[in-house]
C-alpha positions in Angstrom: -5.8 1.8 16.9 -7.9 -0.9 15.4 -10.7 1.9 15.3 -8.5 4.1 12.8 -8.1 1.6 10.2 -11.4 1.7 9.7 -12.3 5.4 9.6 -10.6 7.2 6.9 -11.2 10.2 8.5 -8.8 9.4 11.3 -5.0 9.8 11.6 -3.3 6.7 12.5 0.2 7.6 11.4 1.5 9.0 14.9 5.0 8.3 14.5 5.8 8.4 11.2 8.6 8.9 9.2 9.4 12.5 8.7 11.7 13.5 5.8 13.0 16.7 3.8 10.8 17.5 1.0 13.6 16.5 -1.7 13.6 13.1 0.1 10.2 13.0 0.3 9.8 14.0 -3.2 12.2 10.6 -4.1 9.8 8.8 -2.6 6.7 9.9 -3.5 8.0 9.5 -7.2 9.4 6.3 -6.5 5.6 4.9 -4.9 3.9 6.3 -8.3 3.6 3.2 -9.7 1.9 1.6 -6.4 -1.1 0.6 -5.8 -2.4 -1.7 -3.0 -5.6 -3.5 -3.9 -7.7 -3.8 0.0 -11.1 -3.6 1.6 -12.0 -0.9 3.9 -13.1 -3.6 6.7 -10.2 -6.1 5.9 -8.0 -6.5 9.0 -5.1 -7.4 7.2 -5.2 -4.5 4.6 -5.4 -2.3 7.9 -2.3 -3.4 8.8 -0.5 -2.5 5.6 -2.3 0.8 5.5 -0.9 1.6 8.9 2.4 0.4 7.4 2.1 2.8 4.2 1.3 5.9 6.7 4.2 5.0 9.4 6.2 5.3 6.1 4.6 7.8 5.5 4.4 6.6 1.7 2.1 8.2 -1.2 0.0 4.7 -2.6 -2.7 4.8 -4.5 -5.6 2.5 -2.4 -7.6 0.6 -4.6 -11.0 -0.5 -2.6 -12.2 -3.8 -4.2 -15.3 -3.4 -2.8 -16.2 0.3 -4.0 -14.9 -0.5 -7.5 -15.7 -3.6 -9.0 -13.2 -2.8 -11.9 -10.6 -2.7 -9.0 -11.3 -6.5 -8.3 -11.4 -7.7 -12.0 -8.3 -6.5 -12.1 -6.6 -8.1 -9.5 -8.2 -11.1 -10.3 -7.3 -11.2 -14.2 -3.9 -9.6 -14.1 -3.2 -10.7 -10.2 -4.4 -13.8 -10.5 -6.3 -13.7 -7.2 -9.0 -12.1 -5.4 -6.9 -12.4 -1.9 -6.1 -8.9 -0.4 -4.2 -7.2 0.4 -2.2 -7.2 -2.8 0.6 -4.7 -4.0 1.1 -3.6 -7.5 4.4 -3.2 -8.2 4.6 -1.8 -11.7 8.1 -2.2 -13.1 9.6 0.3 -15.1 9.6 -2.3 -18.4 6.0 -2.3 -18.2 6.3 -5.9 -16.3 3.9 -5.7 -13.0 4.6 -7.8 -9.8 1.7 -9.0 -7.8 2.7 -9.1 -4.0 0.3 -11.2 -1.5 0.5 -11.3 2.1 0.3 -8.3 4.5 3.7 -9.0 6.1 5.3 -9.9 2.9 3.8 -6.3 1.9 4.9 -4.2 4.8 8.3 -6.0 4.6 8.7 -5.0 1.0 7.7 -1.3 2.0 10.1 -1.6 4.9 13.0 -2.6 3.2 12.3 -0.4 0.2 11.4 2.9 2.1 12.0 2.4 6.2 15.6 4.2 5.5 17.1 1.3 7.4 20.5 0.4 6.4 
């Protein structure tokens, strides 16, 4: 699996949540303001990624090492350099900054897992 993660090319969503397209369309609007800030080689990002395709969510992946304008800003509106990181952009125009892969895929769970 470990393998995937690392290969964009690669499918590493076996399993994943399956929905209608209305649903799906929820979701995909509710993820538009997204974006998780990771390396392509960063074990921890590779979790959340695997995370965001079990969910089978629509995020915008921001490589901080393909676009250095991706790591300014994390660090000047983040804070922090540390991925992975979540932007969360709220719909005042606020933005929350969430660190942490577990913290991250817990979020994602809780917000799009369709758990009660």
């Amino acid at each position: 699996m470990l393998e995937s993660w690392f290969d964009d090319k690669k499918e590493f969503s076996s399993g994943s949540i399956k929905r209608t397209p209305d649903v799906q369309l929820e979701v995909d609007s509710a993820t538009k303001n997204l974006a998780l800030y990771y390396y392509q080689t960063c074990w921890f990002c590779g979790t959340v990624r695997a995370t965001i395709a079990r969910l089978n969510l629509t995020i915008e992946l921001r490589d901080i090492h393909d676009n250095n304008g991706h790591l300014e800003q994390l660090t000047r509106e983040g804070g922090s350099g540390v991925v992975p990181c979540l932007y969360i952009g709220n719909p005042d125009g606020t933005a929350e900054w969430l660190y942490e892969s577990q913290d991250i895929s817990n979020y994602l769970e809780d917000r799009f897992g369709g758990k009660s």
